[in-house]
C-alpha positions in Angstrom: 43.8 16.2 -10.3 40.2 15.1 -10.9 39.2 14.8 -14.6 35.7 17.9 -14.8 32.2 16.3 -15.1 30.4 18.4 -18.2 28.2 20.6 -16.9 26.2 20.2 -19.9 26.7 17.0 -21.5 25.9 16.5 -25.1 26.9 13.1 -25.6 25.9 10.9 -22.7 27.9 7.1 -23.1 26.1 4.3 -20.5 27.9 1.0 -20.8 25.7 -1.6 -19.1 25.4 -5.4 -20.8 23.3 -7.2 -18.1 21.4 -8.6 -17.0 17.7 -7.9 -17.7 16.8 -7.6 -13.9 19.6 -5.3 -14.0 18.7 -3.1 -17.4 15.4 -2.5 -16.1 16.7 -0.8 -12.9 18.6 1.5 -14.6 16.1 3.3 -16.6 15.2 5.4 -13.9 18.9 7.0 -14.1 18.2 7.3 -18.1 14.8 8.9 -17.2 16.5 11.3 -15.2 19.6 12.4 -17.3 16.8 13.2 -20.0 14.8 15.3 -18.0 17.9 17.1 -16.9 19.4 17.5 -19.9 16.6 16.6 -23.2 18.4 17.5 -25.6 21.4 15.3 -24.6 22.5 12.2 -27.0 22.3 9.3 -25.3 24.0 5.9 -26.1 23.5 2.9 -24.2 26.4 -0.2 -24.9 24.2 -3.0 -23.7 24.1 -6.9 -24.1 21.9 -8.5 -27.1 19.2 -10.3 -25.3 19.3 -7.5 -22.5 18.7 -5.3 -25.9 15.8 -7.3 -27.2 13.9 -6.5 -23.8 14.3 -2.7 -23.9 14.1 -1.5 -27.5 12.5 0.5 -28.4 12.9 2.8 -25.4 12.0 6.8 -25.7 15.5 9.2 -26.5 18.0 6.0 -26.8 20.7 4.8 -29.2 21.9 1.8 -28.2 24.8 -0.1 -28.9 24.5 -4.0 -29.1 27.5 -6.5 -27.8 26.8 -9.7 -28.0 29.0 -11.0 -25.2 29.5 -14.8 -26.8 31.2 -12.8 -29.8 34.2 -12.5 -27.3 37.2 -10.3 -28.2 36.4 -10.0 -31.9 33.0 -8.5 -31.0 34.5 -6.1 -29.1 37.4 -5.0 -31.5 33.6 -5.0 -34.4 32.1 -2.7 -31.4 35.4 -0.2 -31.3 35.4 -0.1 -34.9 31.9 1.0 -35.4 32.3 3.8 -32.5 35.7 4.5 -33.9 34.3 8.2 -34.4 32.5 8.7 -31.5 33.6 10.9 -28.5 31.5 10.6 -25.4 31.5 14.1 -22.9 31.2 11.4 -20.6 31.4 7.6 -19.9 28.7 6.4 -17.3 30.7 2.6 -16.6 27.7 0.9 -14.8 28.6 -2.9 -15.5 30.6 -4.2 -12.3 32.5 -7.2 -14.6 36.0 -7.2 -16.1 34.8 -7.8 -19.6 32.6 -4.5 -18.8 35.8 -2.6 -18.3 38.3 -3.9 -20.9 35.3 -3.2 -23.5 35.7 0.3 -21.9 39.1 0.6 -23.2 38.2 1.1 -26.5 35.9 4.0 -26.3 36.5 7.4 -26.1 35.5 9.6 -23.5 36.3 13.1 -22.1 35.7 11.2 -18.5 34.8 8.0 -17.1 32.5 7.9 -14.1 32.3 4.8 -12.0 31.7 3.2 -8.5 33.5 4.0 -5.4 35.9 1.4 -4.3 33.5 0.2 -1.3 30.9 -1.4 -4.5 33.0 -1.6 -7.6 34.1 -5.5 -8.4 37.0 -6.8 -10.5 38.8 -3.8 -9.9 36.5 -1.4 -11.7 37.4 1.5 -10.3 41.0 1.2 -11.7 39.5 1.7 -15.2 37.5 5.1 -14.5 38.6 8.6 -13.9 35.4 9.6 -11.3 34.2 7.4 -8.4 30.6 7.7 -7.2 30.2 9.1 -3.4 30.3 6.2 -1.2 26.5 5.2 -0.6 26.3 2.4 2.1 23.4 -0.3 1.9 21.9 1.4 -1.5 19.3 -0.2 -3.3 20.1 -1.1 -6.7 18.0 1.3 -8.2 19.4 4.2 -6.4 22.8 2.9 -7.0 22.2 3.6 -10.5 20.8 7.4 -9.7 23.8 8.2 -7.9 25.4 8.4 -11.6 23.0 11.0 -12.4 23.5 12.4 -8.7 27.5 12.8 -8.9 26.6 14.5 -12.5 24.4 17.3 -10.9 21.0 16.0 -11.7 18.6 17.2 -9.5 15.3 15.2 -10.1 15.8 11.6 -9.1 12.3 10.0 -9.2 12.4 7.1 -10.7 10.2 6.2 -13.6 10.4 3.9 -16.5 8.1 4.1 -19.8 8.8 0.8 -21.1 8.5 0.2 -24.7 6.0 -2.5 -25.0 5.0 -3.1 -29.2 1.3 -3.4 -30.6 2.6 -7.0 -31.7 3.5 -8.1 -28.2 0.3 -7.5 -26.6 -1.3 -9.5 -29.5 1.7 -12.3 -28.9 0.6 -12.3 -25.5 -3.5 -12.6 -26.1 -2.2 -15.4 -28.3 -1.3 -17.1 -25.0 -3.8 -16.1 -22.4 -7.1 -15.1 -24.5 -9.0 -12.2 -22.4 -9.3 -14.2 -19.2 -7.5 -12.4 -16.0 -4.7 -14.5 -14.7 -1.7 -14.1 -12.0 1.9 -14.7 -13.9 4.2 -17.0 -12.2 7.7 -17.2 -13.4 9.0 -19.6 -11.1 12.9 -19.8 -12.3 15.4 -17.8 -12.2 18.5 -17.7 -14.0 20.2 -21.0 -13.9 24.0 -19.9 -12.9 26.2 -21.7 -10.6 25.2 -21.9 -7.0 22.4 -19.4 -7.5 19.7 -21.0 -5.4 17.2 -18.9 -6.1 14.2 -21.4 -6.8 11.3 -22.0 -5.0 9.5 -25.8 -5.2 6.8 -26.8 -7.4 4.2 -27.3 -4.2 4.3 -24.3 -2.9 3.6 -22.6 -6.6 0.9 -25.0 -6.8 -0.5 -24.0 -3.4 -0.7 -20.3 -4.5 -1.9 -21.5 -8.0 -4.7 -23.1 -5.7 -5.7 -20.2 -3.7 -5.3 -18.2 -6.6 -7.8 -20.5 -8.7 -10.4 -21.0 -5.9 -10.7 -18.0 -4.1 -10.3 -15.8 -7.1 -10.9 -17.3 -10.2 -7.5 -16.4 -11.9 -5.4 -18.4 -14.1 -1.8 -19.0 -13.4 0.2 -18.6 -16.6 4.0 -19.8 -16.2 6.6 -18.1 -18.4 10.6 -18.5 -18.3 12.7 -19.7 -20.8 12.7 -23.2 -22.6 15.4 -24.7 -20.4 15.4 -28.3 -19.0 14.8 -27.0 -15.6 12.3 -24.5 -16.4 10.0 -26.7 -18.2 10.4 -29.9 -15.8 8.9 -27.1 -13.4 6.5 -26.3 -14.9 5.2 -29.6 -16.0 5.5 -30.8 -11.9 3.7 -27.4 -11.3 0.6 -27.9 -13.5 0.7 -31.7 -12.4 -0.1 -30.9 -9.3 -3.0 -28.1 -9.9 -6.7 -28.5 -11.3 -7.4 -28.7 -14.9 -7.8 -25.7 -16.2 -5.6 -23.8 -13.4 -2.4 -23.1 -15.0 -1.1 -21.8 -18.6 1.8 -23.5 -18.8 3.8 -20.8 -21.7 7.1 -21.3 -20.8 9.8 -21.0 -23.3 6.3 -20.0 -25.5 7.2 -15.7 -25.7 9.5 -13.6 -26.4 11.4 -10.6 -24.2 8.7 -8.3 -25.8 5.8 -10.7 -25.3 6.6 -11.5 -21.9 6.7 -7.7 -20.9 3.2 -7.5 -23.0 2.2 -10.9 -20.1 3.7 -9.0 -17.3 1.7 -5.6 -18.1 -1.7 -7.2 -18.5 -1.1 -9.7 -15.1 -2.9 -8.8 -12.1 -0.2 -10.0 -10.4 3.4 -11.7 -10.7 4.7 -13.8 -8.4 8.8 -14.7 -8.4 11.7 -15.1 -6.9 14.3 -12.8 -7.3 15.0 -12.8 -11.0 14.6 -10.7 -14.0 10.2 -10.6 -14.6 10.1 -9.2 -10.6 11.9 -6.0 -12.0 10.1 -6.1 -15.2 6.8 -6.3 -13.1 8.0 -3.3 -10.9 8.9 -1.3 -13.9 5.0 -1.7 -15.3 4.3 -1.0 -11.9 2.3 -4.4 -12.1 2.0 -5.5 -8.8 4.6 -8.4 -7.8 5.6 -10.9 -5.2 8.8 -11.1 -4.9 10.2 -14.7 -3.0 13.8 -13.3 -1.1 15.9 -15.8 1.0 19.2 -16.2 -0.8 19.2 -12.2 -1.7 18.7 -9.5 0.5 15.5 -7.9 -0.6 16.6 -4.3 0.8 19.1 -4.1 -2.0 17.6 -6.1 -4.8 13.7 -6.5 -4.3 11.4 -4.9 -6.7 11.7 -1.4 -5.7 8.2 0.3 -5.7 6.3 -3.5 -4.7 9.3 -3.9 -1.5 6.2 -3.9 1.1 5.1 -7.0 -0.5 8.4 -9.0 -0.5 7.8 -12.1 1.1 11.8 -11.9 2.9 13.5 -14.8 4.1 16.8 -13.5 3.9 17.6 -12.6 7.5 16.6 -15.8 8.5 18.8 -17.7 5.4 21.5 -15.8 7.2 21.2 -17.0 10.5 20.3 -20.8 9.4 22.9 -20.9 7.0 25.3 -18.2 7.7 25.4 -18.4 11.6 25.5 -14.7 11.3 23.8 -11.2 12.7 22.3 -9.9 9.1 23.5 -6.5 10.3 27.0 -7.7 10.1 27.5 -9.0 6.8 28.9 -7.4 3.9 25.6 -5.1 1.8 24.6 -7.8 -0.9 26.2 -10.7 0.4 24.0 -13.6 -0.7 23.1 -17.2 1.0 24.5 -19.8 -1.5 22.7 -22.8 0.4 20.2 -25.0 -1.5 17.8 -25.3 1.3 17.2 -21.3 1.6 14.0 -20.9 -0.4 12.7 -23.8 1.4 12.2 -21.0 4.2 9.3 -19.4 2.2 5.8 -20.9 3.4 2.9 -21.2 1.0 0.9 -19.2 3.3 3.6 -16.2 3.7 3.1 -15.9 -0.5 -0.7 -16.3 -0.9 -0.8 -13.6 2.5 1.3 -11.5 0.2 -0.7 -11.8 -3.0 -4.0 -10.9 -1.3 -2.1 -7.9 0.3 -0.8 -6.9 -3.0 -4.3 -7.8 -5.3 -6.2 -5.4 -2.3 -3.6 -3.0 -2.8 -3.1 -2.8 -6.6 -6.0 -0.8 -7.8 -5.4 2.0 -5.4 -1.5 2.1 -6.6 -2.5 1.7 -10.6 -4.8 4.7 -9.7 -2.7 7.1 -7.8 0.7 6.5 -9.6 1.8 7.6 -13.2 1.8 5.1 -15.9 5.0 3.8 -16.8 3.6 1.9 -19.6 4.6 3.2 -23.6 
């Protein structure tokens, strides 16, 4: 017998740690529970720097685990929830960690993906699977939570929290000059592949420089990697060119960078889905990821996607055949991405952003 879903929940539960790429696409499904249901409690369970990104955000307790505090964090975690009940558990982290920090929270039910998209056996941890939803986006994947729960509206919108303090952190670093933001790494995990190479930034820095007078300013972390990048990157462009302020903001400042950028340009990593939840415009560089499923969801048209042909130069295969989100773990994949397929994209995208910041709602708090 299938647990009930609430018809009116009061108590909302969202478990979701990671990552910040990740965090950001889910708002939309928060958004939409709360216009469903406003007076609904809502508690989010989310990771600590994943927290530091999206504090602050409108109608939302949340819950902080740091994930390097292990078992003992968890067992802290239980204990402080110890008296909470949720009407229902929305179990929206795919990882075993996710599901075994599930255990200790109560819940009337617990709602999680269908078999065909859960991982690590997620599914065996939940009372209600979503409906199966072939080649989803990851964004919608998210709204089919508040889908199998009866919501009705579904657009997505966002409403970040973005503090007085960060936008002064950010000035800190720019001054009141316009600029293009480049965050040219992503997150350095094993076999991810997702870089692109310092000339080609420093081509678009170029084009970006001459033909429009804007700034590049870098941002990322303060990794090894990150700022060997950047150094190579600013090497190789004019004097006065780039802003190198990597590893120089925090989460809050780089959302204050991202919101006052007339552009971004990434590769698939966590500032393209901060940029698309400002509704900044953003270039997003695809070849190891299938943009269809992971690309910045309202700036997709301006993708620059390498992925299908990462597939059949790496993969030997049909894209049509392969498994939805099946990525290319092959070093030489972003090296399919030409300087002139990104600076095409960023004139496409600079021509196109003043109508789009004029037509569409704010999303900015």
């Amino acid at each position: 017998m299938k647990h009930p879903l609430p018809a009116r929940p009061e108590h909302i539960g969202v478990l979701r740690l990671s990552a910040l790429g990740d965090v950001c696409n889910l708002v939309p499904t928060v958004r939409a529970l709360q216009r469903q249901w406003p007076e609904a409690r809502i508690t989010w369970i989310i990771g600590k720097g994943e927290h530091s990104l999206l504090a602050g955000l409108s109608g939302v307790e949340f819950v902080v685990y740091d994930k390097a505090s292990g078992i003992a964090g968890m067992r802290e975690l239980w204990r402080r929830l110890d008296t909470t009940r949720f009407d229902v558990l929305l179990h929206m982290q795919q990882a075993l960690r996710a599901s075994v920090l599930s255990l200790g929270l109560k819940a009337d039910v617990r709602v999680g993906y269908d078999k065909a998209r859960a991982k690590d056996a997620q599914h065996w941890f939940t009372h209600r699977q979503l409906a199966p939803h072939p080649r989803a986006h990851v964004v919608d994947s998210f709204l089919d939570f508040a889908r199998l729960l009866g919501v009705e509206d579904h657009a997505a919108q966002w409403d970040l929290a973005i503090p007085e303090a960060a936008f002064e952190e950010a000035a800190g670093l720019t001054g009141d000059a316009p600029y293009v933001l480049m965050s040219p790494c992503a997150n350095p995990r094993l076999r991810n592949f997702r870089n692109w190479s310092a000339e080609g930034y420093a081509a678009v820095v170029e084009h970006a420089w001459v033909q429009h007078g804007l700034t590049t300013v870098l941002t990322g972390g303060g990794s090894t990697q990150e700022r060997e990048m950047g150094s190579r990157i600013q090497s190789l462009s004019q004097s006065g060119a780039v802003v190198d302020a990597i590893g120089a903001s925090s989460l809050k400042g780089l959302l204050a960078l991202i919101a006052r950028a007339r552009a971004v340009v990434a590769p698939d990593s966590g500032p393209v889905h901060m940029a698309n939840a400002l509704n900044t415009p953003v270039v997003g560089l695809f070849a190891t990821t299938n943009p269809d499923r992971a690309g910045p969801y309202r700036w997709r048209d301006f993708v620059v996607n390498r992925y299908p042909d990462a597939v059949t130069t790496y993969l030997h295969k049909d894209p049509e055949t392969l498994p939805w989100g099946q990525r290319v773990r092959h070093p030489d994949a972003m090296s399919l991405i030409r300087a002139d397929d990104v600076i095409r994209n960023l004139e496409a995208v600079l021509a196109a952003s003043s109508t789009r910041k004029e037509t569409e709602p704010s999303d900015e708090a």
